[in-house]
DSSP file (Angstrom, degrees, kcal/mol; ACC not computed):
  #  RESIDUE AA STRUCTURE BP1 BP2  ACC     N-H-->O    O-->H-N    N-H-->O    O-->H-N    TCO  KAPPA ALPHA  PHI   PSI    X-CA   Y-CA   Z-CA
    1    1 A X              0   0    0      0, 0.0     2,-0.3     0, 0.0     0, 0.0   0.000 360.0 360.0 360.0 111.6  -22.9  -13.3   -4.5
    2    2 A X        -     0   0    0      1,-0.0     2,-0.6    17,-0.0    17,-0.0  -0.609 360.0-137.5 -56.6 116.8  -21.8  -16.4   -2.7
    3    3 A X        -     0   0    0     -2,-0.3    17,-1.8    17,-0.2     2,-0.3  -0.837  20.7-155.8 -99.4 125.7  -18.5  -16.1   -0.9
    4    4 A X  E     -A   19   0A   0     -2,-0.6     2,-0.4    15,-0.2    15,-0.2  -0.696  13.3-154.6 -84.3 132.4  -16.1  -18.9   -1.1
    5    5 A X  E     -A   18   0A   0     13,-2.8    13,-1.7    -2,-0.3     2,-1.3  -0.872  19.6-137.1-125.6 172.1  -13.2  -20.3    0.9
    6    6 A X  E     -A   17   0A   0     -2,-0.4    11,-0.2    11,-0.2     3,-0.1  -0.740  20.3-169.9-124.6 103.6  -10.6  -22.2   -0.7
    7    7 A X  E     -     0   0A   0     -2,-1.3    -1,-0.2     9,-0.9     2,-0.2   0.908  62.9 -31.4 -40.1 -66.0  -10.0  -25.2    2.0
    8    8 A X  E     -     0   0A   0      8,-0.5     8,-2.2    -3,-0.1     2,-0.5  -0.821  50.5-115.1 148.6 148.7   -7.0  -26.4    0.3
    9    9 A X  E     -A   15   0A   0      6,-0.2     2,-0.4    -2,-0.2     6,-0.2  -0.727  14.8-172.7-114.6 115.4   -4.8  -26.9   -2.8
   10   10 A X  E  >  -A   14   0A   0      4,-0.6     4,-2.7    -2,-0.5    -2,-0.0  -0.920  32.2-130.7-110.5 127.2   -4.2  -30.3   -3.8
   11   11 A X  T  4 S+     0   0    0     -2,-0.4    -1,-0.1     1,-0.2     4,-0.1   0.842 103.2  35.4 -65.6 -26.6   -1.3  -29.5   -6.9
   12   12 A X  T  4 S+     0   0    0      1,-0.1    -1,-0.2     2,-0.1    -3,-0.0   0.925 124.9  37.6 -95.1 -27.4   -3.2  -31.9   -9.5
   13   13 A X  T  4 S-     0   0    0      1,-0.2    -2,-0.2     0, 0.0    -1,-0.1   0.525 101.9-136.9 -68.7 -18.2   -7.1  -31.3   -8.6
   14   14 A X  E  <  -A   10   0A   0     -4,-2.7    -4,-0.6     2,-0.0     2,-0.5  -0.155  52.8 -10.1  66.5-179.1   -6.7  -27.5   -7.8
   15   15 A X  E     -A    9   0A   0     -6,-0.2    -6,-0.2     1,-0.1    -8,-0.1  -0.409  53.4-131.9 -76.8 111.3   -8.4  -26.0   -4.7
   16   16 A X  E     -     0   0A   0     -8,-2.2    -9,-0.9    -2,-0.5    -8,-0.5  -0.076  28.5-166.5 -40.1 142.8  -10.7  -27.5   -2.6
   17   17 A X  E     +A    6   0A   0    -11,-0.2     2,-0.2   -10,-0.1   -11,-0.2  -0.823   9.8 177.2-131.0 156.2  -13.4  -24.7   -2.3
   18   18 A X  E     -A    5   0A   0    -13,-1.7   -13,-2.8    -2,-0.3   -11,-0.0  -0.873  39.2-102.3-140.6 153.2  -16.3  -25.1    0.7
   19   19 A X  E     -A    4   0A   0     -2,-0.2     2,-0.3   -15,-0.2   -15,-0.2  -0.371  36.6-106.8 -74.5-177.5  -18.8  -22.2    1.0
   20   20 A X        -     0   0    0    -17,-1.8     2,-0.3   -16,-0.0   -17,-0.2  -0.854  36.1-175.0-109.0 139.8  -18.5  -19.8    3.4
   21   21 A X    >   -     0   0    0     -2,-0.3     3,-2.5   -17,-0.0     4,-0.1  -0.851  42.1 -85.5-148.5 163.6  -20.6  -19.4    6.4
   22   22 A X  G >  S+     0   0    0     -2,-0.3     3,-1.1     1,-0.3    -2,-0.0   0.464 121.2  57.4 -56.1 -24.6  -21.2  -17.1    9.4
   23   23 A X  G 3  S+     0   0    0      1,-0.2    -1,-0.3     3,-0.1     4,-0.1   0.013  95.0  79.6-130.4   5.3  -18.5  -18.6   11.8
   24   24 A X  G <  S+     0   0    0     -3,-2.5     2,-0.3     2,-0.0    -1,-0.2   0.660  91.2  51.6 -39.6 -45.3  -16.1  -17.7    8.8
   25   25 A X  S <  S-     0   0    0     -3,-1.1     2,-0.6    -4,-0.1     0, 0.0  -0.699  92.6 -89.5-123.0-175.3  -15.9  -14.5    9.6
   26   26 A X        -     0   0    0     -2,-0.3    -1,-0.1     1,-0.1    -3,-0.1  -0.537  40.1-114.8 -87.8 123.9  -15.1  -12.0   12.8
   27   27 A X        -     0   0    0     -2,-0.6     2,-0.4    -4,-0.1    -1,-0.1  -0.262  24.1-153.3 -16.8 116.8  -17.7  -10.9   15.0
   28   28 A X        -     0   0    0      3,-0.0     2,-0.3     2,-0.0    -1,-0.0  -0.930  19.6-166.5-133.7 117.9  -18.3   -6.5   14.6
   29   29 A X        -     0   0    0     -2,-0.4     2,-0.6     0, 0.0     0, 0.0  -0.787  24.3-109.4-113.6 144.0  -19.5   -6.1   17.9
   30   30 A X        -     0   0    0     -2,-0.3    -2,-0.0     1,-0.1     0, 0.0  -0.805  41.5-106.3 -75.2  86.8  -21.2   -2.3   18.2
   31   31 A X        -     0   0    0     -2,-0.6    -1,-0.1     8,-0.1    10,-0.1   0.139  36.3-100.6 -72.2 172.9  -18.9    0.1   20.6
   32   32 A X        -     0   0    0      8,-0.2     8,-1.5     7,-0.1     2,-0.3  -0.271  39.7-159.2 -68.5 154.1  -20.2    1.0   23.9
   33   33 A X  B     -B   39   0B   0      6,-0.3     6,-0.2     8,-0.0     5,-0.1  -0.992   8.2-131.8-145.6 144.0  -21.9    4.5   24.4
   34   34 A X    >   -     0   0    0      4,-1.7     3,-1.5    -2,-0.3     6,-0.0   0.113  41.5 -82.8 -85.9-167.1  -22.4    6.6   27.4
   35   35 A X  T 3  S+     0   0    0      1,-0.3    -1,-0.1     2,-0.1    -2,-0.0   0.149 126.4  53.5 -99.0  26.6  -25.4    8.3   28.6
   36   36 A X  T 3  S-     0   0    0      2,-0.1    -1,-0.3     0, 0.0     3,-0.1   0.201 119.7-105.5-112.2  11.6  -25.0   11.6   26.2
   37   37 A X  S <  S+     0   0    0     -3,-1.5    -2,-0.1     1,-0.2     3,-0.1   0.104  77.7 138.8 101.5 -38.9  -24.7    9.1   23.1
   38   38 A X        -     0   0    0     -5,-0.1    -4,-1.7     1,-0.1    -1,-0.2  -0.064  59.7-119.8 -49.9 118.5  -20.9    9.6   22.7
   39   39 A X  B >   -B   33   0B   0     -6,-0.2     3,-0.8    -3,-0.1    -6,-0.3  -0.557  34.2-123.9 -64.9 152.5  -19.1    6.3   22.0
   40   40 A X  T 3  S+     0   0    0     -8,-1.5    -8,-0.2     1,-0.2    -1,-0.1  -0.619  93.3  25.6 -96.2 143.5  -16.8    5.8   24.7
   41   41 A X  T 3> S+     0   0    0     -2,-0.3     4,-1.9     3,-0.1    -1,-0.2   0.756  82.1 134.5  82.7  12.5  -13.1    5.4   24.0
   42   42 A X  H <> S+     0   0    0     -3,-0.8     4,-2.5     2,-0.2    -2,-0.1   0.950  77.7  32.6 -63.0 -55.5  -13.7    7.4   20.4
   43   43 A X  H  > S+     0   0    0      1,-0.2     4,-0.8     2,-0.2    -1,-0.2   0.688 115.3  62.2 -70.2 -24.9  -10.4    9.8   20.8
   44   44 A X  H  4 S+     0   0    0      2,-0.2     4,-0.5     1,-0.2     3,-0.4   0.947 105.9  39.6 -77.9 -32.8   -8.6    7.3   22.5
   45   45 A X  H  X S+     0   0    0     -4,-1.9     4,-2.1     1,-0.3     3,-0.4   0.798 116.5  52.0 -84.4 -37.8   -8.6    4.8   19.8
   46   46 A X  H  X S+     0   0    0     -4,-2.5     4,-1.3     1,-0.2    -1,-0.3   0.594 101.5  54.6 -61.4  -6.5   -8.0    7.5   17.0
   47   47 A X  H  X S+     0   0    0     -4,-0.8     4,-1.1    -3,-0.4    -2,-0.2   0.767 106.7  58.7 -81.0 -35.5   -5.2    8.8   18.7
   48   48 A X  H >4 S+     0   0    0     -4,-0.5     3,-1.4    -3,-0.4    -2,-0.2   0.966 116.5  35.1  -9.8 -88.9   -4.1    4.3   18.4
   49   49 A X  H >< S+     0   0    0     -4,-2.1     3,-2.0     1,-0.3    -3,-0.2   0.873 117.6  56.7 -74.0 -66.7   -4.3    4.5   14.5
   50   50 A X  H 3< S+     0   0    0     -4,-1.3    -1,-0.3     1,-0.3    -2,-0.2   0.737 108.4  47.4 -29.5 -36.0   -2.9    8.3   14.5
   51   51 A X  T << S+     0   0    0     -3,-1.4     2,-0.5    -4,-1.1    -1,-0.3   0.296  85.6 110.0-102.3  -3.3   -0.1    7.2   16.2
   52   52 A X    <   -     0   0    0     -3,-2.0    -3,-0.0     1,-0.0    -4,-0.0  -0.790  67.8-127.4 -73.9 106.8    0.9    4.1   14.0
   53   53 A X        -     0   0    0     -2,-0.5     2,-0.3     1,-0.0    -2,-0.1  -0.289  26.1-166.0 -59.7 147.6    4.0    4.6   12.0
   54   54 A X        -     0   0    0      2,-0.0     2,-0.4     0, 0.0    39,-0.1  -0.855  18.2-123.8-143.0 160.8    3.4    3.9    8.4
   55   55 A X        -     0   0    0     -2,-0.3    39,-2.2     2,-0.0     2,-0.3  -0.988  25.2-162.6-131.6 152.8    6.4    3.4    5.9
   56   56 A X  E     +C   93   0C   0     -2,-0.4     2,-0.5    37,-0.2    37,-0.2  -0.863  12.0 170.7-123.2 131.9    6.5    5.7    2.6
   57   57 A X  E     -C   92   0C   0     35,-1.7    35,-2.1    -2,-0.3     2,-0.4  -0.986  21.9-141.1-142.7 159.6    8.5    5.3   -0.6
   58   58 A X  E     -C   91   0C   0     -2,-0.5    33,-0.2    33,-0.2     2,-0.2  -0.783  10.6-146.0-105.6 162.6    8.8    6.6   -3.7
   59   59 A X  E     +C   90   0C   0     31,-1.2    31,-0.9    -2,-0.4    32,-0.1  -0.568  21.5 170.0-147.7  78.9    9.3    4.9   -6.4
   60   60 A X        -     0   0    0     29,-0.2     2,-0.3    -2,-0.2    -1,-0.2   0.809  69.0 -38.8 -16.3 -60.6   11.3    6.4   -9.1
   61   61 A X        -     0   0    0     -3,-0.1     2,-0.3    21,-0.1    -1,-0.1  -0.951  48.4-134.2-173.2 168.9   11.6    3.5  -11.1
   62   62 A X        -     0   0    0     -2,-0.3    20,-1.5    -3,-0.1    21,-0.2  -0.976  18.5-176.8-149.0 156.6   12.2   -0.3  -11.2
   63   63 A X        -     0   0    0     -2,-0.3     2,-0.2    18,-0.2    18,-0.1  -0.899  14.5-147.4-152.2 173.9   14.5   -2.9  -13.4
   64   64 A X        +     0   0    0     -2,-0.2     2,-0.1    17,-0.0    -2,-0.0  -0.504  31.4 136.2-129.9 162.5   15.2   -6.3  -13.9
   65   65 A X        -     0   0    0     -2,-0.2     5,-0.3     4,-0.0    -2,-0.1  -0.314  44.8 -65.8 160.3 136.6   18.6   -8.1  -14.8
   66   66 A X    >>  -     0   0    0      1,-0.1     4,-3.2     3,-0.1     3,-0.6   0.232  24.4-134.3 -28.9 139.4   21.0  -11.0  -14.1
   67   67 A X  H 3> S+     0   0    0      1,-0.2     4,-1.4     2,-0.2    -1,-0.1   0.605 113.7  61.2 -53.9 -23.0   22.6  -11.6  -11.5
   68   68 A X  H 34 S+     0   0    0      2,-0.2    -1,-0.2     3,-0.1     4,-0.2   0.842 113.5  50.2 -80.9 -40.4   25.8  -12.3  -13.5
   69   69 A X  H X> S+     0   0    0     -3,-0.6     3,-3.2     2,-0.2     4,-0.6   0.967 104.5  56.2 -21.9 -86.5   24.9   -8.2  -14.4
   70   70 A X  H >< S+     0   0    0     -4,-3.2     3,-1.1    -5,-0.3    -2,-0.2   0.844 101.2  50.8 -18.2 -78.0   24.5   -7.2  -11.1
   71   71 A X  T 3< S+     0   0    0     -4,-1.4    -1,-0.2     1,-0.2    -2,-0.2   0.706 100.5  70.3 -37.1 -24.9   27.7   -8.2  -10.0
   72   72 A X  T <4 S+     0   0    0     -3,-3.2    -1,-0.2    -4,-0.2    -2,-0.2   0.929  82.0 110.1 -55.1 -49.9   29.1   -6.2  -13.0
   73   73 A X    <<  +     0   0    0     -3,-1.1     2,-0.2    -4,-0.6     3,-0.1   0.215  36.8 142.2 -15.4 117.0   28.3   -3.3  -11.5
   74   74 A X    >   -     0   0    0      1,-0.1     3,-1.6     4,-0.0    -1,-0.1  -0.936  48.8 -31.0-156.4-149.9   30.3   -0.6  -10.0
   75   75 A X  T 3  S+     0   0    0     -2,-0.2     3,-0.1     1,-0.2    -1,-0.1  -0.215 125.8  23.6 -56.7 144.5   30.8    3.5   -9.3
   76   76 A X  T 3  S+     0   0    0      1,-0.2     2,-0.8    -3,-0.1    -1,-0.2   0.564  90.9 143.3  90.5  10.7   29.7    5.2  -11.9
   77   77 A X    <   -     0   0    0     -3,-1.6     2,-0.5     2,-0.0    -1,-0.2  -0.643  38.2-149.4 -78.8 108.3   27.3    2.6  -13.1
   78   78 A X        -     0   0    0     -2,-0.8     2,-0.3    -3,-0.1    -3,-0.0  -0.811   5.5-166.1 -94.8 132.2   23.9    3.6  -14.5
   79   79 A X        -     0   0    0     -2,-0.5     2,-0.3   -16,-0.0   -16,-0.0  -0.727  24.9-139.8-116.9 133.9   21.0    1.1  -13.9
   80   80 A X        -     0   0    0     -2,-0.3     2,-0.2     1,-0.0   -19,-0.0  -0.748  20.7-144.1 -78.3 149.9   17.9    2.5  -16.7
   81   81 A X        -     0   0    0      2,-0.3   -18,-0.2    -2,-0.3   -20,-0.1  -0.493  22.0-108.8-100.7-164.5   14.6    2.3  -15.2
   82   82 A X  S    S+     0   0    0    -20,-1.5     2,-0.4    -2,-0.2   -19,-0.1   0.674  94.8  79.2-102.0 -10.0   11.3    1.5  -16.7
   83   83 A X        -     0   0    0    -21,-0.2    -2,-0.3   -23,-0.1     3,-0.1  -0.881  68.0-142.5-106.1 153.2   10.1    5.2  -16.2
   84   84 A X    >   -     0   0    0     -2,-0.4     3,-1.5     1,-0.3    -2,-0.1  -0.160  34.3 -77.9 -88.8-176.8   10.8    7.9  -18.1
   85   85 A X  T 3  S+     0   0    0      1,-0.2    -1,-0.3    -2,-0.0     3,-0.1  -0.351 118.5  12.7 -76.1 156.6   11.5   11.5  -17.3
   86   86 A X  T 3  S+     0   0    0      1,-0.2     2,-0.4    -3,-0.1    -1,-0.2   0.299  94.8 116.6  68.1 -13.2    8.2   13.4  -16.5
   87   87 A X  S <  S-     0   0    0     -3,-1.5    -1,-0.2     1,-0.1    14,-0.1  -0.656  79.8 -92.8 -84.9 136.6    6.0   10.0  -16.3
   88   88 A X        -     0   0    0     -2,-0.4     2,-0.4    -3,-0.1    14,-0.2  -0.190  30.3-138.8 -52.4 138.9    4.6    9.9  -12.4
   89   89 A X  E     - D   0 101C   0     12,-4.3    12,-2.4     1,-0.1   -29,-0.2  -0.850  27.1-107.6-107.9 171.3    6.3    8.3  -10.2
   90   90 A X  E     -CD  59 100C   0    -31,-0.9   -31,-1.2    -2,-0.4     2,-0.4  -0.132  20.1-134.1 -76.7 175.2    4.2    6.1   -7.8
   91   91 A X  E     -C   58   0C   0      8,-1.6     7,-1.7   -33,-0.2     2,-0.4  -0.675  24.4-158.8-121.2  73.4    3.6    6.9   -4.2
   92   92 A X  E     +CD  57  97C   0    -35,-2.1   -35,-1.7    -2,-0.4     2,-0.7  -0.373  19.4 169.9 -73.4 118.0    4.0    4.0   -1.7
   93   93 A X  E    S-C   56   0C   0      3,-3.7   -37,-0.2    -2,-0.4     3,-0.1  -0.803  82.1 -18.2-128.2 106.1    2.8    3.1    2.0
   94   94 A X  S    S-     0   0    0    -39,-2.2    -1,-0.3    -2,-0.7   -38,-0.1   0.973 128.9 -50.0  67.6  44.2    3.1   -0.1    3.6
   95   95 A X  S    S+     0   0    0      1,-0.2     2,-0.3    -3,-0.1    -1,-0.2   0.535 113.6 129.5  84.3  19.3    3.7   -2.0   -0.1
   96   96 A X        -     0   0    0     -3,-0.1    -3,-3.7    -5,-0.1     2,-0.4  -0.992  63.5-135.8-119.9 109.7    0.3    0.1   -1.2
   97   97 A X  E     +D   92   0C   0     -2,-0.3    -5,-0.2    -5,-0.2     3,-0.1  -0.605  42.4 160.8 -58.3 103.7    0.1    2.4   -4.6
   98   98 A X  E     -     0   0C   0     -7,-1.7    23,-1.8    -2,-0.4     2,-0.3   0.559  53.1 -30.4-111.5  -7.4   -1.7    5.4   -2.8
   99   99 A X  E     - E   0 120C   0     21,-0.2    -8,-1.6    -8,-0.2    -1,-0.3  -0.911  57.9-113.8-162.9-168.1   -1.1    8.1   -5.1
  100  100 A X  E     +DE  90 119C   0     19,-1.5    18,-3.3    -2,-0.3    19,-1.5  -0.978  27.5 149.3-144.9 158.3    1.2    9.8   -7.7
  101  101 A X  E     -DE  89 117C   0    -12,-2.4   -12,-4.3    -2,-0.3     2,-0.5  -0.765  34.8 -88.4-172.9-154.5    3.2   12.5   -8.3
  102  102 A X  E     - E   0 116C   0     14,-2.8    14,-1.1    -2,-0.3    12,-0.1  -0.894  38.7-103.2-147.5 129.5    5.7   14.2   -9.6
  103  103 A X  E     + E   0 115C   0     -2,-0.5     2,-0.3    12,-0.2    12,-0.2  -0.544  45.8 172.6 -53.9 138.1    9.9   15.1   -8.4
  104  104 A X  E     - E   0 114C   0     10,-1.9    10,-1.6    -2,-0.0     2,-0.7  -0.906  38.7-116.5-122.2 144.8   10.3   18.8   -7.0
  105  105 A X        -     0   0    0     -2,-0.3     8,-0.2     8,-0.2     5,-0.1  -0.868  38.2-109.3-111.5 123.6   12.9   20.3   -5.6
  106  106 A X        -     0   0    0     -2,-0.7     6,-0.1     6,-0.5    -1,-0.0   0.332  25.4-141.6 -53.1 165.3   12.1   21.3   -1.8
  107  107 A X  S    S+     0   0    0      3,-0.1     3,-0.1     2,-0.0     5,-0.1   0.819  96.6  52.7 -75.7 -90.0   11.7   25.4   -1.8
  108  108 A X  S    S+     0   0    0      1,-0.2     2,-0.9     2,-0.1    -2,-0.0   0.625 124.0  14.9 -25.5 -67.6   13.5   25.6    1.7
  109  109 A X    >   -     0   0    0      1,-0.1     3,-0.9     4,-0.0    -1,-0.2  -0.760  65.0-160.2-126.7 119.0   16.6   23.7    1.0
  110  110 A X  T 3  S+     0   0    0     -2,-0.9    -1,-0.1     1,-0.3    -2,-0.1   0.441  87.3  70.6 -79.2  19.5   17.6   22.9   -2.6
  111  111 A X  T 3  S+     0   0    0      2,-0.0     2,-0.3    -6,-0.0    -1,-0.3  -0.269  92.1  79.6-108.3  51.3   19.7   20.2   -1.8
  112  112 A X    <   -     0   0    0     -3,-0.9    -6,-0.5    -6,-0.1     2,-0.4  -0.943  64.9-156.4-168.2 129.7   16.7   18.4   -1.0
  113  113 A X        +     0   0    0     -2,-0.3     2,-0.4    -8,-0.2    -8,-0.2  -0.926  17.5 173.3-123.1 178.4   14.0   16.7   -3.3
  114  114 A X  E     -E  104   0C   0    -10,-1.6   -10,-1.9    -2,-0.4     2,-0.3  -0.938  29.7-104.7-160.5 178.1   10.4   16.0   -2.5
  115  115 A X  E     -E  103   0C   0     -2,-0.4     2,-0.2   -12,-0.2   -12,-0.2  -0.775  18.7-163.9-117.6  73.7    7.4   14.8   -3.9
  116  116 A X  E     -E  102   0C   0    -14,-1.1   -14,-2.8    -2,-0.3     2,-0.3  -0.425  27.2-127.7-108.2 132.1    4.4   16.8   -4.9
  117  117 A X  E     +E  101   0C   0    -16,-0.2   -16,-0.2    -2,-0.2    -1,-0.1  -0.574  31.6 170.1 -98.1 142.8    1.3   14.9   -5.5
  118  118 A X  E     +     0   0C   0    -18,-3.3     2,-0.4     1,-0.3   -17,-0.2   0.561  67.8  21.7-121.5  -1.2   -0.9   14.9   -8.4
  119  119 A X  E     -E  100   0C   0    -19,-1.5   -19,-1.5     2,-0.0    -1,-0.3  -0.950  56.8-152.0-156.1 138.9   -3.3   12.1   -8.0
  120  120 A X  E     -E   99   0C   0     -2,-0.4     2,-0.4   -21,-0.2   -21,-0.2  -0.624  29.2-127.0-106.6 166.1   -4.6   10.2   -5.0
  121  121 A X        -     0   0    0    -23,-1.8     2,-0.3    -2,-0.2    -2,-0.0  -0.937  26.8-139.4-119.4 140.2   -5.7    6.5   -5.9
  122  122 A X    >>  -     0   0    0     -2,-0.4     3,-1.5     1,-0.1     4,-0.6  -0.745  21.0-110.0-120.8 157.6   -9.2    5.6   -4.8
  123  123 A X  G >4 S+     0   0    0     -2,-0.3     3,-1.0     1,-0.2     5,-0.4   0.814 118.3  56.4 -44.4 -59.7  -10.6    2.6   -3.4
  124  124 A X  G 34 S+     0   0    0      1,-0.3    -1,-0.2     3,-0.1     5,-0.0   0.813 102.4  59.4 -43.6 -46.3  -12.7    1.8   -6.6
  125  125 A X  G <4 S-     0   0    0     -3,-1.5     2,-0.7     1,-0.1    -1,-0.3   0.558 115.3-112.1 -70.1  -0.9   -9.2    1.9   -8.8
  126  126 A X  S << S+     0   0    0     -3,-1.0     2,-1.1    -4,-0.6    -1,-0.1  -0.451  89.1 110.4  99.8 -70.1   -7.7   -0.9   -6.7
  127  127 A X  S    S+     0   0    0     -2,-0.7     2,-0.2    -5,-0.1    -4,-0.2   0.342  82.1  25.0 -69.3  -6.7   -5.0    1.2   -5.0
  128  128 A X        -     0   0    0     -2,-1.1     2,-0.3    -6,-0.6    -2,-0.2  -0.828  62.6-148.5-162.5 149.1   -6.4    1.1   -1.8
  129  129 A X              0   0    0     -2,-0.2    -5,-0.0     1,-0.1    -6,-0.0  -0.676 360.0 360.0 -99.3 162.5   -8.8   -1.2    0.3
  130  130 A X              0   0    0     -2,-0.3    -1,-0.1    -7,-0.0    -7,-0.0   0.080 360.0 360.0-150.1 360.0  -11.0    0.8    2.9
């Protein structure tokens, strides 16, 4: 499979395409390793990406509507979403579908909800690149 890169998009021709060639992409240089084998700098750089804040949402629900709507709005308003009760709601990280799951209410403190997951999304499905 030939990989293509798309030069630039002239709005009546569509996009200039050029193949792609080695100085396309970035160099994967081989990490360093000491004299037991160990790559050097292994714990330090997973402790990096451990340590990277990631942001999580749930996602209940979504809807659409005018703006002239919107405005309508006030207490006591109910906006329908587009899922229903008992349908999964999705699981979001950094604007990425990574799982799904299902509303609970946390054990410890019942004024509390949480999220108990019932399906992870795999590389293959789209829902996450690896």
């Amino acid at each position: 499979m030939s990989e293509t890169i798309i030069d630039h998009i002239d709005a009546e021709k569509g996009p200039k395409t050029r193949p792609a060639d080695a100085a396309s992409f970035a160099k994967v240089e081989s990490p360093e390793k000491n004299q037991n084998g160990d790559t050097i700098g292994d714990d330090r750089n997973l402790d990096t990406i451990l340590g990277i804040p990631v942001n999580i949402q749930v996602v209940l629900g979504s809807a659409t509507m005018l703006v002239s709507n919107l405005l309508k709005l006030g207490r006591g308003a109910v906006i329908p979403l587009n899922h229903r009760v008992g349908e999964p709601i999705d699981i979001v990280v950094n604007g990425r579908v990574i799982a799904r799951g299902e509303v609970v209410v946390v054990e410890d403190d019942n004024s509390r909800f949480g999220v108990s997951l019932t399906e992870i999304m795999s590389a293959q499905a789209g829902g996450m690149d690896i």
